[in-house]
Structures are given as structure tokens and as C-alpha cells.
C-alpha positions in Angstrom: -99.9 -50.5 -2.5 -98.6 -53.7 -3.1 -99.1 -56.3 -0.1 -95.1 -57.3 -0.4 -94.5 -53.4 -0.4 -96.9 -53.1 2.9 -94.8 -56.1 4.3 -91.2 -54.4 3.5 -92.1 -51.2 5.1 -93.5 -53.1 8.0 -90.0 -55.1 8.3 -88.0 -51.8 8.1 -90.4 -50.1 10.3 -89.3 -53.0 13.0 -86.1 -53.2 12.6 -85.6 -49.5 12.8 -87.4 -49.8 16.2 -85.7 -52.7 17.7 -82.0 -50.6 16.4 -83.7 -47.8 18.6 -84.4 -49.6 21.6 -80.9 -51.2 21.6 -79.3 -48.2 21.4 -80.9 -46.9 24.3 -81.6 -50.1 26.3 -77.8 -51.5 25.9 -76.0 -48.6 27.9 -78.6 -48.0 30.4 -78.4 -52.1 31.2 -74.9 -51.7 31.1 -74.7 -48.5 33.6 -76.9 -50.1 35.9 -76.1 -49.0 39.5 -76.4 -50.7 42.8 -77.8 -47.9 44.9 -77.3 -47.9 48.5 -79.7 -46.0 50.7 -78.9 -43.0 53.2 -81.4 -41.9 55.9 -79.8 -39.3 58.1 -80.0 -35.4 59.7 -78.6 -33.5 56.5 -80.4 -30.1 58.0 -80.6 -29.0 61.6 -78.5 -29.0 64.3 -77.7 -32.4 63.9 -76.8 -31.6 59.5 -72.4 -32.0 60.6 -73.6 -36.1 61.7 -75.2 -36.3 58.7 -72.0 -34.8 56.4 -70.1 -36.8 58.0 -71.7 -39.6 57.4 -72.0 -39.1 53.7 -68.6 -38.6 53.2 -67.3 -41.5 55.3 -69.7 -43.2 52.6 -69.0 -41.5 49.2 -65.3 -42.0 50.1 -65.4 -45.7 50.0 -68.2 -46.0 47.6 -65.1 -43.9 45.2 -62.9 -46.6 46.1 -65.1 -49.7 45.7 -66.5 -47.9 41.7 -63.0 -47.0 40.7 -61.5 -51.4 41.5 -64.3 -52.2 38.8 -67.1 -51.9 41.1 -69.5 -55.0 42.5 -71.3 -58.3 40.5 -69.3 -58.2 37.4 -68.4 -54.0 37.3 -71.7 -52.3 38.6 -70.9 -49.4 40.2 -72.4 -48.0 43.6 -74.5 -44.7 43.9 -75.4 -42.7 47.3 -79.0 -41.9 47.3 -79.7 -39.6 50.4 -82.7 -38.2 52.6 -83.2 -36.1 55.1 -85.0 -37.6 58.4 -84.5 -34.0 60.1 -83.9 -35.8 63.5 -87.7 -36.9 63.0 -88.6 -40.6 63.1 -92.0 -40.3 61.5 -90.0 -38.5 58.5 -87.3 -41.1 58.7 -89.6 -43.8 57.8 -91.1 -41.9 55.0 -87.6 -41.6 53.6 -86.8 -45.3 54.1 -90.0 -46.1 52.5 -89.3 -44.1 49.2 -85.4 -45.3 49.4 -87.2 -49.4 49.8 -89.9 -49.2 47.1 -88.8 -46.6 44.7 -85.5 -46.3 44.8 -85.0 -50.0 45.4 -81.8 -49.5 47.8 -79.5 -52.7 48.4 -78.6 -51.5 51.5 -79.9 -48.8 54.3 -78.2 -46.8 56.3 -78.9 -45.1 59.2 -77.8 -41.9 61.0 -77.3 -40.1 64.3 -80.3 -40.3 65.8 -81.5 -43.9 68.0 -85.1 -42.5 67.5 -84.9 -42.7 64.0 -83.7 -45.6 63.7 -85.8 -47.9 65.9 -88.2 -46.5 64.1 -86.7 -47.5 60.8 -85.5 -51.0 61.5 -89.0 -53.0 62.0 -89.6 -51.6 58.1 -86.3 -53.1 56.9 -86.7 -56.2 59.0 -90.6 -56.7 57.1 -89.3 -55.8 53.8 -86.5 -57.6 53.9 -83.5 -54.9 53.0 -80.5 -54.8 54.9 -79.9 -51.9 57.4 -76.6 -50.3 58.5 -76.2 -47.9 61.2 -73.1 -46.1 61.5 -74.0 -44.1 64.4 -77.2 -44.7 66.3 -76.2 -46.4 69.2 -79.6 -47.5 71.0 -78.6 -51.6 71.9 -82.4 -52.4 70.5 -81.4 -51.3 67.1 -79.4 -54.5 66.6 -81.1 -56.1 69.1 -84.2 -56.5 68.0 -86.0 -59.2 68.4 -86.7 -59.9 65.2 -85.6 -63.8 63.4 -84.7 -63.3 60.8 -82.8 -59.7 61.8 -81.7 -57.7 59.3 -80.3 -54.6 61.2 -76.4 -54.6 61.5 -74.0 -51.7 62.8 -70.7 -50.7 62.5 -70.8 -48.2 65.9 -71.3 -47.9 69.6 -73.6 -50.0 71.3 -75.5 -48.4 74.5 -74.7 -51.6 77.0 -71.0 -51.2 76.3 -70.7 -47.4 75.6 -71.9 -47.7 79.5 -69.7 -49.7 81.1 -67.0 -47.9 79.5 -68.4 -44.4 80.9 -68.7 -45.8 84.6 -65.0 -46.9 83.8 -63.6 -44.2 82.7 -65.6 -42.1 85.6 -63.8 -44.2 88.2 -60.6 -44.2 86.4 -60.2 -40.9 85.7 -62.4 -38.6 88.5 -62.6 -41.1 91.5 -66.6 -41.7 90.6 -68.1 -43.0 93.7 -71.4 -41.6 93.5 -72.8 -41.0 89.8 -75.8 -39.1 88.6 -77.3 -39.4 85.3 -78.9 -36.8 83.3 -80.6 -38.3 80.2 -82.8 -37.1 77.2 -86.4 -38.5 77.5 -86.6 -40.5 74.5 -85.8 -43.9 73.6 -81.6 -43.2 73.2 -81.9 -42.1 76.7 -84.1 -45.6 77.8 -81.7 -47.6 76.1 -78.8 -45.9 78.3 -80.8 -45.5 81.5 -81.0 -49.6 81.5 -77.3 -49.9 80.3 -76.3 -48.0 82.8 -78.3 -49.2 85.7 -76.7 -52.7 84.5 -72.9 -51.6 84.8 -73.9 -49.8 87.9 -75.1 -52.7 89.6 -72.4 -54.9 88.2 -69.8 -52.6 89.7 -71.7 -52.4 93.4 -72.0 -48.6 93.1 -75.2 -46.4 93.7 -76.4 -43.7 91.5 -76.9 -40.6 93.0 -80.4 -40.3 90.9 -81.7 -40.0 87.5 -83.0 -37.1 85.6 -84.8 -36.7 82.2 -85.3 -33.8 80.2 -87.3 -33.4 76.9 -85.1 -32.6 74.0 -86.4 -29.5 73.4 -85.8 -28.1 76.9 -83.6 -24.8 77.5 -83.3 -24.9 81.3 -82.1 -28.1 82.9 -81.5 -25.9 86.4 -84.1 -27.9 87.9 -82.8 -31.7 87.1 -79.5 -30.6 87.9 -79.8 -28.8 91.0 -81.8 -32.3 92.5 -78.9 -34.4 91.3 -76.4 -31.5 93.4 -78.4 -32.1 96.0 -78.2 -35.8 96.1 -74.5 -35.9 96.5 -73.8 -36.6 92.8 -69.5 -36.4 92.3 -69.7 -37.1 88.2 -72.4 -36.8 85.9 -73.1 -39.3 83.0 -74.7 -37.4 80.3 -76.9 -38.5 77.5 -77.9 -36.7 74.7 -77.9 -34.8 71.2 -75.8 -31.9 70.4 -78.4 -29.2 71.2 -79.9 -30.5 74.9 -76.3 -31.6 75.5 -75.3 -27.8 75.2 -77.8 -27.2 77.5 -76.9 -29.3 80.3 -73.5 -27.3 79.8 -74.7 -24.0 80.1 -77.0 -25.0 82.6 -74.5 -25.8 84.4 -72.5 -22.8 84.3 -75.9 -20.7 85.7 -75.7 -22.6 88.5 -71.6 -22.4 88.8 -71.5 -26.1 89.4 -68.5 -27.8 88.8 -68.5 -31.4 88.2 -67.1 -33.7 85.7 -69.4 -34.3 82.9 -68.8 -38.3 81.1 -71.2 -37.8 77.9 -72.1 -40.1 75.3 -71.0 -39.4 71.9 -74.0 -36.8 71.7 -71.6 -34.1 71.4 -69.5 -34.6 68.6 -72.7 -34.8 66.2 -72.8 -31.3 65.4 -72.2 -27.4 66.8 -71.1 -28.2 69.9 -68.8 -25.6 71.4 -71.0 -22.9 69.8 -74.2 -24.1 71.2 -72.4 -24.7 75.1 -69.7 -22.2 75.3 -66.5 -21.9 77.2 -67.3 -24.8 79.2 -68.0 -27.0 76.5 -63.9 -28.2 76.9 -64.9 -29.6 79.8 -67.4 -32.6 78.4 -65.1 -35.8 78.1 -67.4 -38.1 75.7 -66.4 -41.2 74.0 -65.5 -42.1 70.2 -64.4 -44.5 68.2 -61.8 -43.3 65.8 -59.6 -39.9 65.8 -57.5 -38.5 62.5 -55.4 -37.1 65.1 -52.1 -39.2 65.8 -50.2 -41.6 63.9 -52.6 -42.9 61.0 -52.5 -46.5 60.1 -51.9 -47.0 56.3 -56.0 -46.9 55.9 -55.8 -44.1 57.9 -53.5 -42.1 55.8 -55.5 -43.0 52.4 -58.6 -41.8 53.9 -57.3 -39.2 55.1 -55.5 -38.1 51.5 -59.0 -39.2 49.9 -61.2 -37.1 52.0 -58.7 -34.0 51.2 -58.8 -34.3 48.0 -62.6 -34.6 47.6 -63.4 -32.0 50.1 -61.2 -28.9 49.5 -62.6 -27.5 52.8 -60.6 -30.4 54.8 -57.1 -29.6 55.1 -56.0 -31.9 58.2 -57.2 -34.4 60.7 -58.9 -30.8 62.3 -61.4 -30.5 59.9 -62.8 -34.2 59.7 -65.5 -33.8 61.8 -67.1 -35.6 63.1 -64.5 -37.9 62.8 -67.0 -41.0 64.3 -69.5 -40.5 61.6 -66.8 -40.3 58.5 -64.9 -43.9 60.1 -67.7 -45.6 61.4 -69.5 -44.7 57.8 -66.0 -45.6 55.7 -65.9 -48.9 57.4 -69.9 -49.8 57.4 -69.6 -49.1 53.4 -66.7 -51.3 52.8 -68.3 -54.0 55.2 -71.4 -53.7 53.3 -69.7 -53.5 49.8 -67.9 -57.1 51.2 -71.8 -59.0 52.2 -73.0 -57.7 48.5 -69.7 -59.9 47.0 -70.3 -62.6 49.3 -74.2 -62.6 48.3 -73.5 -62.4 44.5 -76.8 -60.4 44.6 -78.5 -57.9 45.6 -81.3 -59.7 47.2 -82.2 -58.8 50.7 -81.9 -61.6 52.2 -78.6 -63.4 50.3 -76.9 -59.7 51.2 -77.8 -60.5 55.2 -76.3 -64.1 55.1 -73.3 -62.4 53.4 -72.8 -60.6 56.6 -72.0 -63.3 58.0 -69.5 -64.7 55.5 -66.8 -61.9 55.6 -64.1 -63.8 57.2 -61.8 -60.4 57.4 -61.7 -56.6 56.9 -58.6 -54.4 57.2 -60.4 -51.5 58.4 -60.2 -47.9 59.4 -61.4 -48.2 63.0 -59.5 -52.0 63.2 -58.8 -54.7 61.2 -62.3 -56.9 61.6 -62.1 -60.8 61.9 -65.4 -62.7 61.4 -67.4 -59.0 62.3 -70.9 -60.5 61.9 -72.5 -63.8 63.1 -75.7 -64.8 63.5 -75.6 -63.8 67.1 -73.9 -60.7 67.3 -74.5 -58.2 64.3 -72.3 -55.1 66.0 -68.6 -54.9 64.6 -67.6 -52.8 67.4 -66.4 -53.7 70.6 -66.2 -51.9 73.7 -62.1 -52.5 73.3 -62.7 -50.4 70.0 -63.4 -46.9 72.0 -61.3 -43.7 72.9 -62.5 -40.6 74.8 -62.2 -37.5 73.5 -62.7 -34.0 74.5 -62.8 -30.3 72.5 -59.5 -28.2 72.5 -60.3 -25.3 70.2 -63.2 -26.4 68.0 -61.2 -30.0 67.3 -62.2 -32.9 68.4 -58.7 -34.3 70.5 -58.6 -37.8 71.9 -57.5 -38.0 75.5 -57.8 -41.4 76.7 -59.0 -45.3 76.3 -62.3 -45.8 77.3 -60.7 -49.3 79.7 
């Protein structure tokens, strides 16, 4: 064979192969997603938190893909995993969503466990992390410069004050006792509530723990009884919180329970019965009611996606779809600012969003270097079950 032959083929041969590459390199770079990570309870008793959460989520991330997407018309992908209310299997998750999946962007779920476990990760790699729920106050604060953890939620310190509030508002509170899970959710609220205690002068009747597994809380509750205690403040996940309930009810003690936001994260009223009505616990959005404009689209969005929802009844919980809705579009906002998806360019762009015209409120300057929770404790309602549904019934001031 001629050498000019040899040197044709060779030509066609490498043209033919760089025709093949293009053809499946050019829509792959073109379809290139921004993925944003989701570690969260998708299984469990806690699974409703979790659903919740990826809906608040998928919702926006709809919304944000179908204006053109982010950085020039990439669109945004949910990439979930299940932490099964387990912090050593949380951080497994957020390793594989870091390193392999390469998220922009973190998020949380329910469970404060999880999270503190998850944050010192994102803060050493670098990679943003969002909590829409978990409310332990060292989740944001953190210690850590530069910090990378940011929530759009409840914070512990101000979910407190607002339960010793609403406890003297609404029941007359003058001698509180606190009944708290044994983990780090219910340190964080032990020293949050000590703190609004003592800023109000009043004098808890004691505190109890109990381990989150724990069927009988008889024991805890019956020292508390004892000790004088008029209200109790109640800390915990949807099963122990159940628990407290029915404990409760064996010992045909009647006392108002002010809870946490525990509650609302799952199969409440099935787990704790009758009595479960009786929990007031705090929130910080409701469907029910007069919907803002944001409210109303959501609402219509969230119908249409999820046949199963047919009114404000069946977004549930409704904290974990608005605090999720809101985190995504807030997060959606620092990847503009950032023009990037580099870890730390997307955490400086927190800081730039001047405005948001949100779902829980309308956000003005929501992140700073100093504060990286968008929620305030002017930002809460309190809530209670009336037939399965989650019903506001009052402001948390």
C-alpha cells in the first residue's frame, strides 16, 4: 500500500473520530447540569420531613430550569440521599454528593444530629450548606472562618424565647419544665432555653432527658409533676415526641405541652393519639389562610406536580416544603451572584442578594457575614393538629 494511501486512510480515520466525539461531546457539554445536593430522612419515621423537603426543592428548581436556568441556561438537578436520621450515614451521603457527585450546593434535613455532623465536612471542603430545617443554633454557628453553613429555618436561641413567650402568653407559665431528647438538638435547646429563662427571671421547674429511642417517659414526667411544673416545653422528633404524649395520657396528666417543631416532621397524630391535638408547637409558614401571590403559585405548582395534594391540607409538612422553596431560590440567587459554581465565590454570593420576594417573607439583605440565618424569630406562627392538618393558631410574640 501506497504511503499517500496509508496517509488518506489515516486522515479519514481521524476525522471520522473527531465527527464522533463532537457529536457526543457537544450535547453532553451543552446539557451540563448544576446539581445541588440533598441529604435528608427519605425512610423512617422522619421520610414526610424529608418529602417535604424535596418538594419544597424540586418546585423551585422547576421554576428556576423553566426562566432559562443559571450561568448562561444550565439547568438545576436534585440529587438525593438518604441519612435515615443517622449522622454517621449522613456524612457518608454528603461525602458521595461532595466528591462524586460534585454538588454546588448541600442541603440539609430534619434532623440537628445530622447536620452538625455534616457541616465541619462542608466547611473543610469548601461546598456551601443549606439547611431548611435543622434547627440546632451551632449549625450556623459554628465556629468556623470562613463558614460555609447557611439556613433558611428556625434557630434554637430564638425558637426559645418564643416558646417561653408564647407559654406565658397563652397558659399563664410561671413555672416551666423541660422535657428534652438526649442528643445534641436537645443540648442546643437546653442552653437556649436556660438563656430566655433567665432573661425573663423565671425558674424552671427541672429538666429531663430521654434517649430517642425510649417508649416510657413515665418516669421523667412524673419528677417534673412533682416539681410543680404548670407547662411543659417539649423537645423532640416525631416518634419520642409521640411518646411524651402518650406518656402522658398513662399517667392522666394534664398540662399544656409548648413543643418545638419536632412534631410536624412526620406521623404525628398516629404515633400519639387523641391527645396529640393538644401539642401547640411552632412553624414558620402555613398554606392555610389568605396566600400571598407566592403563596398562591406554589401552592398551584405543588398541585399540579403532586396529584396527591389537593389543598393547603395535604402540604405537609408545610415548614419543610417553604423553608425548602425559599432556601432553593435563595441559593439559586448566591450561584447568579457568584457567576460560578465555585465553593467559595457561591458563599460570598450569600452575602450579595440585596432582596428576595419570598414565600415565608419578602428577604432584605438575608445573609451577611455575621448572621447566615434568614429567619427571624418575628418570622414564626404556632400551630397545632385539628384532624390530621396542620392549623395555625397563633404568633409566636
Amino acid at each position: 500500500m501506497s504511503s499517500s494511501l496509508i496517509a488518506r486512510r489515516t486522515l479519514l480515520s481521524s476525522a471520522a473520530a473527531l465527527a464522533l466525539s463532537a457529536t457526543f461531546a457537544g450535547p453532553a457539554l451543552a446539557a451540563e447540569t448544576i446539581k445541588i445536593g440533598l441529604v435528608t430522612a427519605l425512610s423512617g419515621q422522619s421520610a414526610l420531613a424529608g418529602e417535604a423537603i424535596t418538594r419544597g426543592m424540586q418546585v423551585a428548581i422547576d421554576e428556576i430550569n423553566a426562566k432559562g436556568g443559571l450561568l448562561g441556561g444550565r439547568q438545576l438537578e436534585l440529587v438525593r440521599r438518604d441519612d435515615e436520621a443517622n449522622p454517621a450515614k449522613g456524612v457518608v451521603a454528603a461525602r458521595e454528593l461532595i466528591f462524586k457527585e460534585k454538588v454546588a450546593v448541600l442541603f440539609g434535613g430534619l434532623d440537628t444530629p445530622v447536620s452538625m455532623a455534616i457541616v465541619p465536612l462542608a466547611n473543610q471542603e469548601k461546598v456551601p450548606f443549606m439547611g431548611p430545617w435543622a434547627a440546632g443554633t451551632g449549625i450556623t454557628r459554628n465556629g468556623a472562618n470562613p463558614n460555609y453553613a447557611f439556613r433558611v429555618s428556625a434557630m434554637d436561641d430564638i425558637v426559645d424565647l418564643a416558646m417561653l413567650q408564647y407559654a406565658q402568653k397563652n397558659f399563664k407559665s410561671a413555672k416551666p419544665g423541660m422535657i428534652l431528647v438526649n442528643n445534641p438538638w436537645g443540648e442546643s435547646n437546653e442552653k437556649g432555653l436556660k438563656a430566655a429563662l433567665a432573661a425573663k427571671g423565671v425558674t424552671a421547674a427541672g429538666i429531663e432527658k430521654y434517649e430517642a429511642n425510649d417508649l416510657d417517659m413515665v418516669p421523667q414526667l412524673t419528677r417534673l409533676k412533682a416539681a410543680g411544673a404548670d407547662t411543659l416545653f417539649l423537645v423532640g422528633n416525631v416518634g419520642p415526641s409521640a411518646q411524651v404524649v402518650k406518656s402522658l395520657d398513662r399517667m392522666g396528666w394534664k398540662v399544656p405541652v409548648v413543643s418545638h417543631w419536632g412534631p410536624a416532621g412526620g406521623r404525628f397524630t398516629e404515633l400519639a393519639g387523641p391527645s396529640a391535638k393538644e401539642v401547640h408547637f411552632v412553624q414558620t409558614y402555613s398554606f392555610f389562610g389568605k396566600q400571598s401571590a407566592k403563596g398562591e403559585q406554589v401552592t398551584k405548582a405543588l398541585m399540579a406536580k403532586y396529584p396527591s395534594i389537593k389543598g393547603p391540607g395535604d402540604i405537609t409538612p408545610a415548614v419543610g416544603v417553604a423553608n425548602a422553596y425559599d432556601a432553593m431560590q435563595l441559593s439559586a440567587l448566591a450561584i447568579a451572584q457568584a457567576g460560578s459554581t465555585d465553593g467559595d465565590a457561591v458563599r460570598q454570593g450569600f452575602y450579595k442578594i440585596a432582596s428576595y420576594d419570598g414565600l415565608i417573607k419578602k428577604y432584605d439583605k438575608p445573609f451577611t457575614p455575621a448572621n447566615h440565618d434568614a429567619i427571624g424569630a418575628d418570622d414564626y406562627v404556632w400551630a397545632q393538629f385539628v384532624d390530621n392538618r396542620i392549623v395555625p393558631v397563633g404568633t409566636a410574640n
